[in-house]
Residue, then its C-alpha position, 0 to 999 in steps of 0.5 A: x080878927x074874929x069878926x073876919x073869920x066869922x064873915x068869911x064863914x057866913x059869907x061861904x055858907x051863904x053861897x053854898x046855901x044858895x047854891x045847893x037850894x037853887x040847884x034842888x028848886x032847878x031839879x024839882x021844877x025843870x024835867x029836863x035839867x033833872x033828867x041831864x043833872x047826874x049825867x051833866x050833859x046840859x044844854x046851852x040855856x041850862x048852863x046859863x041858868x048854872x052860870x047865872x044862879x053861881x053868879x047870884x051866889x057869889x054876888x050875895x056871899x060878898x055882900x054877906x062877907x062885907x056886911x060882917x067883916x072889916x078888913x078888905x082882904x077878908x072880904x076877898x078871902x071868900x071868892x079866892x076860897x072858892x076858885x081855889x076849890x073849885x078849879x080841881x073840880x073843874x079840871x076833873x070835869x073838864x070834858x063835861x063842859x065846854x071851855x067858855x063855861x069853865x072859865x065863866x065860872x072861875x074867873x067870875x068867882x073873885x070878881x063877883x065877891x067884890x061886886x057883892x062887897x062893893x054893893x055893901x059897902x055901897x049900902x052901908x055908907x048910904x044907911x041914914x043916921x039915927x038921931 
């Protein structure tokens, strides 16, 4: 039990984490991102690249979560926290976006947990025994 709620945890830490350092590397080496970001009026290729680097979060906080968890349930738990955060989050910015980013995003968000899970679970029955 605790080894789930600890996974879950990481896995969570280790999305944001992803996505606050990848969202600061964005705005320190493209001008033009930094120069919309307050304002959230990006581009078309800045979206994707929003999109894109929200993927590579999710994906690499399921494998994280299925890394240290046991349960399959908890190794969902993670991607549900976070579309249950963030779909409020989305309506308030609703008009910011267009419609295919929206729901891009939140319906991506338990998807991509169980595609990070699956790499893991992947890995870890592929990992050679020690003799």
């Amino acid at each position: 039990m605790a080894r789930n709620f600890i996974g879950v945890v990481v896995g969570l830490a280790v999305w944001l984490t992803i996505a606050m350092v990848a969202g600061l590397i964005m705005r320190e080496t493209w001008p033009a991102y930094a120069s919309v970001a307050d304002a959230m009026t990006f581009t078309w290729p800045m979206m994707i690249a929003r999109l894109s680097l929200g993927a590579c979060a999710t994906v690499s906080m399921g494998f994280v979560t299925a890394r240290i968890t046991q349960s399959a349930v908890a190794r969902l738990i993670p991607g549900l926290m976070l579309l249950i955060v963030f779909i409020p989050e989305h309506v308030m910015l609703w008009d910011k976006f267009p419609i295919w980013y929206h729901l891009s995003f939140l319906v991506s968000l338990v998807p991509l947990t169980y595609v990070g899970n699956s790499i893991a679970r992947g890995a870890m029955r592929q990992r050679p025994v020690m003799s």
